[in-house]
N, C-alpha and C positions, 0 to 999 in steps of 0.2 A: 433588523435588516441590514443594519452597516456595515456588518462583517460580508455580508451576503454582496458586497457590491462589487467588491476587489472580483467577482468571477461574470462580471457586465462584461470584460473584452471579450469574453466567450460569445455571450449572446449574441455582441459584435459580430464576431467573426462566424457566424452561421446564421445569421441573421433574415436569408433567405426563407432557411429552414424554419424558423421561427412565424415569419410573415404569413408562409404560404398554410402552418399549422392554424392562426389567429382566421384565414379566410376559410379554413374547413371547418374550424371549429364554427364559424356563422352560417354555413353554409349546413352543417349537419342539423345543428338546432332549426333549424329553416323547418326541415324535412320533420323534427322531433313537433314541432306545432301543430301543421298544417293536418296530421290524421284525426285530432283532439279535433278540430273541428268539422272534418269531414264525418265522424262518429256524430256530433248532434246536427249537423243538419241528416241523417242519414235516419238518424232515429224519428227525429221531427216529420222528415219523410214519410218515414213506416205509420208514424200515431196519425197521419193526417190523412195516410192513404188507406187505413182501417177504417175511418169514418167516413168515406168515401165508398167503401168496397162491398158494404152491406148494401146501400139504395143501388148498386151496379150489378149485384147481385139476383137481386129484385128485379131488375129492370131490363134480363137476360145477358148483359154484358161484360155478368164476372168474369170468365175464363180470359177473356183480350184485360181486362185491368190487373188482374194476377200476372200474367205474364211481361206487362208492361213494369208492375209493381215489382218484380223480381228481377230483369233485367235491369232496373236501375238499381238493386240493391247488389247484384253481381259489379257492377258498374264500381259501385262504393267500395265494395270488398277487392277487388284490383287494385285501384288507386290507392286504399289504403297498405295493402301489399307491396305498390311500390314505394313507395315513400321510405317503410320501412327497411326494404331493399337499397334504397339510397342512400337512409343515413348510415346505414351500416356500412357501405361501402365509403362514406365521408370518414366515419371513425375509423375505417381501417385507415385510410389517409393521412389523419390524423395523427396515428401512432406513428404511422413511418416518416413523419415527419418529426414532431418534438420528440417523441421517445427515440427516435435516431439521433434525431438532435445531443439530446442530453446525454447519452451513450458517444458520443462522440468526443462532447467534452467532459465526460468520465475518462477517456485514455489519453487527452491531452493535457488533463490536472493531473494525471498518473506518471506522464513523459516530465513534465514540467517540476515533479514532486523528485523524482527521483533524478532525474541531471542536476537539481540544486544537492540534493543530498548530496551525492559523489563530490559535488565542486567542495563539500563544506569541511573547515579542517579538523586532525585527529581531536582536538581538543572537545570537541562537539560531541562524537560520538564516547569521549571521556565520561561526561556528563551525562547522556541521555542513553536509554536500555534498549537494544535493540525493539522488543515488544512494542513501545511504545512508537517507536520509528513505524512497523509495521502496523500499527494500529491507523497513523494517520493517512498510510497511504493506500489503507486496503476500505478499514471499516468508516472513516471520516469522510472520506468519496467518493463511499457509496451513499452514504448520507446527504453529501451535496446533490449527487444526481437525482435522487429523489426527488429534489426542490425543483432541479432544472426538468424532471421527467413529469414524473405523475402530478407535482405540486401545481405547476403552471399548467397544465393540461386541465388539469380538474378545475384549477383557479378561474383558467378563461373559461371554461366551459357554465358555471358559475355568475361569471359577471356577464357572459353572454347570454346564457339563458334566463338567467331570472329577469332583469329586464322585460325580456322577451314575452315569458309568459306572463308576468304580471299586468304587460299592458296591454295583452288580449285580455286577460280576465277581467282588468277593471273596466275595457270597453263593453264587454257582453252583461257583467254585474258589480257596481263596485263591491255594496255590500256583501255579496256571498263570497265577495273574493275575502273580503276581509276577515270572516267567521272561517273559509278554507282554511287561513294558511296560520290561524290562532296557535296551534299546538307546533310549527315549524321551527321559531326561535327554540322554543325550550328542546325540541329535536335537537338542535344544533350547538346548544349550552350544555345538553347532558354528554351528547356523542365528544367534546371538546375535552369532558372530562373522564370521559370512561378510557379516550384515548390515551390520555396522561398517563393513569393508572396502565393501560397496558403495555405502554414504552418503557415507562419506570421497573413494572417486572421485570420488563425485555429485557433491558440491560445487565438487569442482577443474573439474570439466566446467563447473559453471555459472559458474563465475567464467572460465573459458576462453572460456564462453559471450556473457559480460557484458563480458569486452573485445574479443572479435570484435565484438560489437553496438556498440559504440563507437567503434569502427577504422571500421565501414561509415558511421554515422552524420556522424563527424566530414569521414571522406571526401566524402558526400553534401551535405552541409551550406555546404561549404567549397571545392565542387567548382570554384568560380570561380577561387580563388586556384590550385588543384590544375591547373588545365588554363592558366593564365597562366602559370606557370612549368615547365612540362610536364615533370609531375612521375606521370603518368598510370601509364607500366611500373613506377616506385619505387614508388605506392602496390598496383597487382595484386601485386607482388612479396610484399610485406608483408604480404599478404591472406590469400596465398598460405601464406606461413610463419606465421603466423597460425590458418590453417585447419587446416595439418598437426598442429598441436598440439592443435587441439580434436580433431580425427579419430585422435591416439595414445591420448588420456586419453579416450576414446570407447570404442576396440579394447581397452584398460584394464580398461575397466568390463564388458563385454562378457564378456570370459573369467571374472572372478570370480560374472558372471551365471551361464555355465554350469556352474557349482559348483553352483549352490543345487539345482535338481529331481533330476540324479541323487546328489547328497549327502541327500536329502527320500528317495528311491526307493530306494534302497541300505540305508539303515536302518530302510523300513518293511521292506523286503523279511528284513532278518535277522529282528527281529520277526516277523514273519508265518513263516519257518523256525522257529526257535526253538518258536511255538506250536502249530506242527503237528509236531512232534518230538517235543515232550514231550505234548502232547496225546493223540498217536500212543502214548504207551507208556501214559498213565492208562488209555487205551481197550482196550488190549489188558487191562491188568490188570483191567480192569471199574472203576474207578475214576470213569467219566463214560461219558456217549452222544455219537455222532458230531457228535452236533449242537451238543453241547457247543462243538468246535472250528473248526468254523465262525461259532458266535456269537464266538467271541475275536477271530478274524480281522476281523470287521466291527468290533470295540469298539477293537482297534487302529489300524482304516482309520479310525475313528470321533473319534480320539483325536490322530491325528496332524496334522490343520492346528490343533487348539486347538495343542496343544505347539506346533509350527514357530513359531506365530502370537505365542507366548511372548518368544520373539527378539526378532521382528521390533516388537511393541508395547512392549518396552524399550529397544531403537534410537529409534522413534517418541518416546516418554515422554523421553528423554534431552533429541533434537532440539531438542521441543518446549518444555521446562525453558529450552535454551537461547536461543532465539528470545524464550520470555514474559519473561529476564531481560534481552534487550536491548529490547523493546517497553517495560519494566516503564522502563529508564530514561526513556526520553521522554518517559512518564506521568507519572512523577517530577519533571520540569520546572516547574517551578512561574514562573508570570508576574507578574513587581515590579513591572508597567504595570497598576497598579490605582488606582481612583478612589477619592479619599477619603470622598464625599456625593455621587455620583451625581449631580450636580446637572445641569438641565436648561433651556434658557434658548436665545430667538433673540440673535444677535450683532449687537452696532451694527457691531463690529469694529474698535474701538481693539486695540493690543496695545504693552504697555511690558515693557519686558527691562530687570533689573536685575543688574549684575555676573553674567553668565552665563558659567559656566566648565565645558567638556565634558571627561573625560577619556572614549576609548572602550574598556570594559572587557578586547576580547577583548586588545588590543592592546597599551594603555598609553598610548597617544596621543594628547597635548593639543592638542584641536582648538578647544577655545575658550580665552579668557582675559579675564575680565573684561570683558567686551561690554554694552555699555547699551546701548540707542535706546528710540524711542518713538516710535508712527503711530498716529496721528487716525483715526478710524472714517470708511472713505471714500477716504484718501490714500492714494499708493503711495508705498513705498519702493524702491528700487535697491540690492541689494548686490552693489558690486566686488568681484573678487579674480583673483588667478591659480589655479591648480590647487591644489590642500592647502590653503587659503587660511580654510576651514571653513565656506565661502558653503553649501553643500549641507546640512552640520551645524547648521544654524538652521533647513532648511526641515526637516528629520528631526525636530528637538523640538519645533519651532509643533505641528508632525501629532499629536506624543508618541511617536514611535515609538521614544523611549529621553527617560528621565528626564534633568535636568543634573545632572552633579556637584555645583556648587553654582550660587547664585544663585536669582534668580526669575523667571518667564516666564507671565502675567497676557493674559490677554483680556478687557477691558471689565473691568477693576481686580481679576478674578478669578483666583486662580494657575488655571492649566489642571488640576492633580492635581483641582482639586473637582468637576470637569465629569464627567461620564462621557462615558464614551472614543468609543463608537459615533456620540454627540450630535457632538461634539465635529469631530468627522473628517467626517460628513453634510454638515457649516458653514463648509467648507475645499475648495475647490475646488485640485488638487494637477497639475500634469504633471510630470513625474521628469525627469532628465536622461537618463537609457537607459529610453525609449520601451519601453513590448510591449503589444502589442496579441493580442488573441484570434484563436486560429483560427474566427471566427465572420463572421458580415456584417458590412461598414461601418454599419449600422445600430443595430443591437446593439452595436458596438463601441462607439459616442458613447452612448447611452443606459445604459452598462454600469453608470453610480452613480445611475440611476433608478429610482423603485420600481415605477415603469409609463409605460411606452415612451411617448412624446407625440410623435407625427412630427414637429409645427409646432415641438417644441424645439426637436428632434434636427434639421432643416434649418435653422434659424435659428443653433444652435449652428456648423454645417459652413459657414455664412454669414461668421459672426464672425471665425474662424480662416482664413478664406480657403481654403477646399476645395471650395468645395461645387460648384464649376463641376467640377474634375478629378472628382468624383464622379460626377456626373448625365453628365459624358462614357464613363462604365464604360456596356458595353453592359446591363448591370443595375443601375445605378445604384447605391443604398442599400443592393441586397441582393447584394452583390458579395463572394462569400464571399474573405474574407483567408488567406494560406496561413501559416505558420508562423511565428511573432512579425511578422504582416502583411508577410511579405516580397515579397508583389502589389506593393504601393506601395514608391514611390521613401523616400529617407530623410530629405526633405522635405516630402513626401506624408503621412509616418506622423507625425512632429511634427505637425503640422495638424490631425489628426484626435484624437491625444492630446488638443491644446488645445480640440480642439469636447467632446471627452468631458469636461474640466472644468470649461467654463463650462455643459453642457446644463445639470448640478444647478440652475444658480442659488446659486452660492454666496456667501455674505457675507462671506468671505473668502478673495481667488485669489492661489496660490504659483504663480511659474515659475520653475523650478529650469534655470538655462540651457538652456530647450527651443527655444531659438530659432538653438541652433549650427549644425543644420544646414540651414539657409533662407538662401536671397541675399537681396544688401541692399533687390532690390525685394520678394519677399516679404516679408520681418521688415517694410518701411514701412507695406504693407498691412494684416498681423498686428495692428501697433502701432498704428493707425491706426483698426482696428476693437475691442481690444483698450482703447483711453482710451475710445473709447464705453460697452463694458462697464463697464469702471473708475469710472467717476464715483460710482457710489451703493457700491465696493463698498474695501473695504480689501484693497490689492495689495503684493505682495511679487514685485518682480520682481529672479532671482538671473541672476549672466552675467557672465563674463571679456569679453565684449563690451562696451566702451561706449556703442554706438548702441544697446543695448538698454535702459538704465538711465538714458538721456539725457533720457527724457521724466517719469520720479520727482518728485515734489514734492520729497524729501530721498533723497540719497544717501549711503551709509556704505561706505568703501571697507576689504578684511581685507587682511591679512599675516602671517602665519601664528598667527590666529587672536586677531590684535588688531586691533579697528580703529585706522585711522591719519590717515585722514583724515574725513570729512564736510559735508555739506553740498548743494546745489541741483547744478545740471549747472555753470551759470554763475561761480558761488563759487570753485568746485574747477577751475572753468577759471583763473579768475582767480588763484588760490594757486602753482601752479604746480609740483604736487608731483607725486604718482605715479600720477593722476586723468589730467591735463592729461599728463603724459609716454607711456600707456596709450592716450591718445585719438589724440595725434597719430602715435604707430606703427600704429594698427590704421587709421589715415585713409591713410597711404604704401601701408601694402602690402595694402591690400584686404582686400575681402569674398571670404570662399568662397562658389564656385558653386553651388547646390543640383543636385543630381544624380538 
């Protein structure tokens, strides 16, 4: 239960809801007693007014005793009617109480699960699979709710009722109470186990489940490559065998299912022998009235979903345990991308790097090495490199999206830690190298780092980037809903719209992390072209294994594996003739890629 505690400020905080389910729950059970006994005195009734009704009979006065005898048995059948009309309306009660409850704090572990996610930094989601992020916060709490919903509902329901009815029965009979409820424990040791077993399938199924979901998905996704090398019968195949295996661990779970009600029904049933047996012989000896053993009978049928239910909310409780302790680590995460003085400030947009040295935690991997420069509020810089080269690794720390190992890294003479991080990021106009775009409009998409949508931006932004004709050619133009990481648009197309999403902000500082790879050399002209018009008021950082993208920099700083090696203007570096000038004139031979 330890893990299980970290979610007591919930209970705290709905605690109302809580109190007022623990009074209905005493108050339903109330209602669940009182028929059981209104049945044997009802029957005791009946047996005493049959021997009664024969000499009344005789004595010309059946018909007035019949009618007397029957109105109070109508009388019975009412009140037993409502009673039952009562609890039932408690149980509704009930539910709308703690199962609202626990529903309640299902979407505030939900709110609380994913605000810490978003706070937690890139390094985190380095390490951990998406899948598995979506596991904790979909199937782990639902698991908790559970505990907080059905588990404590049934729990109280449980500790409130058995109480309850056992100390009616040991008042009426201890002994027959004791011979009733004989077969009850082992009810509740077997259902404890049969639960196990069915949780334990449950799960193999969902993970059966979770890689067929993935098998289709991947299929789906990928269906181009799939059908270009027509590979269509290998993947049904595999679907195929695939599916058999969710459909044997299905038929699995299945059979241990039809264990559970006649394993429930088998053991009420010896109980319920049992109590008419020995009931049957108190009766004969005069020890009890008939009706005596008919009320056991109900306090047994009364008695045995709390017990079943005993199982089954120790299974749940387990579950749950286990779920809150892998929820609990992710909450546990704590984020080192913190600002030291929050500070708050527009940017002219100088930025000087001194001796900056990255190692990347998950990995070990030195991606920077003592790296200096330094850009005038306004100018653009160019960074060269090949692939691992650490060009990307600069536009990751301007962002902050991982502290440096060492060195320093200054905006307008200020280390970036003193900024606060949100300010900070607002002020940085960013396109990635792997693009994604929203399942949302082209509209929304460019406006997505705005705090309210400006049309006049958002078309002038789609202008800048050179899109906005491909756009306004969609037969809905701007509200052209994008399908799945914007796979509508070409892979030229969605670059484009990346870069209008980063300049809509307005930002005083724009990275392009080699966004320009997948654009022909006359797109990137035009890009670049309307890209120095933006550029003039704004400090540019443009990243690119391309040359012609870097060509147009005030200053250029060329990496190798995570030193620079060269520097200087386009010009200079032509004139040096080193790995600048050597990079230019191979990408000038063998061409531009087509945009597709």
């Amino acid at each position: 239960m330890k893990p299980l505690w970290r979610i007591n400020k919930y209970l705290y905080k709905y605690k109302g809801l809580l109190l007022l389910g623990i009074v209905f729950t005493v108050i339903s059970n109330i209602f669940v007693i009182i028929p059981a006994q209104l049945v044997r005195i009802a029957i005791d009734y009946v047996v005493e007014s049959f021997s009664l009704y024969r000499p009344l009979m005789q004595g010309g006065m059946g018909e007035i005793a019949r009618e007397i005898f029957l109105e109070y048995v109508f009388i019975f059948g009412i009140l037993i009617l409502v009673m039952a009309l009562l609890r039932g309306f408690f149980l509704f009660l009930i539910r709308q109480t703690i199962i609202i409850m626990s529903r309640r704090v299902e979407y505030d572990m939900k709110n609380e699960i994913f605000e810490h996610y978003q706070d937690l930094p890139l390094s985190f989601y380095r390490k951990n699979s998406t899948g598995d992020l979506m596991a904790r916060i979909t199937e782990d709490v639902s698991r908790v709710r559970m505990y907080l919903g059905p588990a404590i509902m049934y729990g109280l329901n449980l500790l409130i009722l058995f109480p309850l009815v056992i100390f009616y029965m040991i008042s009426v009979n201890a002994e027959l109470t004791l011979y009733s409820l004989l077969p009850l424990p082992i009810l509740s040791v077997s259902i404890y186990f049969v639960n196990n077993l069915i949780n334990e399938r449950s799960e193999k199924i969902q993970r059966s489940l979770s890689g067929l979901s993935t098998f289709v998905q991947e299929a789906f996704s990928g269906i181009r490559v799939l059908k270009a090398f027509v590979r269509e019968e290998d993947s049904a195949r595999n679907f195929a065998e695939a599916s058999e295996e969710y459909k044997h661990k299905s038929i699995e779970l299945t059979r241990v299912n039809a264990l559970f009600f006649p394993l429930i029904m088998a053991l009420v049933g010896i109980s319920t022998i049992i109590t008419v047996y020995v009931g049957g012989i108190m009766v004969i000896e005069g020890e009890i009235g008939y009706g005596v053993i008919a009320e056991f009978i109900l306090y047994v049928n009364i008695l045995t979903w709390p017990v079943t239910s005993l199982g089954w909310v120790t299974s749940i409780v387990q579950r749950a345990a286990a779920s809150q302790t892998r929820i609990n680590e992710f909450l546990d995460v704590r984020n080192d991308l913190v600002s030291t003085e929050n500070l708050e400030a527009d940017f002219a947009g100088a930025i000087q790097v001194k001796d900056l040295t990255f190692v990347y935690p998950d990995s070990g991997i030195k991606a920077l090495d003592q790296v200096s420069f330094e850009i005038k509020a306004g100018q653009t810089l160019g960074i060269i490199g090949t692939t691992g080269s650490g060009k990307s690794t600069i536009a990751n720390l301007l962002m902050r999206m991982y502290d440096p190992t060492s060195g320093q890294l200054c905006i307008d003479g200020v280390d970036i830690r003193r900024y606060d991080i949100s300010d900070l990021r607002k002020q940085i106009g960013f396109v990635p190298q792997d693009v994604f775009l929203f399942s949302d409009t082209i509209s929304n998409n460019i406006a997505f780092g705005l705090d309210r949508p400006d049309q006049v931006l958002i078309e002038k932004a789609a202008k800048d980037a050179d899109v906005y004709q491909n756009i306004v050619d969609f037969p809905k133009g701007f509200e052209t809903m994008l399908g799945e990481r914007g796979i509508t648009l070409s892979g030229g197309q969605k670059q484009r719209v990346s870069i209008a999403r980063a300049i809509a902000k307005e930002p005083r500082i724009l990275i392009l992390d080699d966004c320009l790879s997948a654009v022909d050399t006359k797109t990137e002209n035009s890009i670049l072209t309307a890209l120095k018009r933006i550029m003039e008021n704004r400090t540019s950082v443009i990243i690119s294994h391309r040359v012609s993208s870097a060509k147009l920099a005030d200053h250029i700083i060329v990496l190798s594996d995570g030193k620079i090696i060269e520097r200087g203007d386009h010009d200079s570096l032509m004139d040096q003739k080193g790995v600048y000038a050597e990079l230019y004139e191979k990408q000038t031979q063998s061409g531009e890629p087509i945009d597709g």
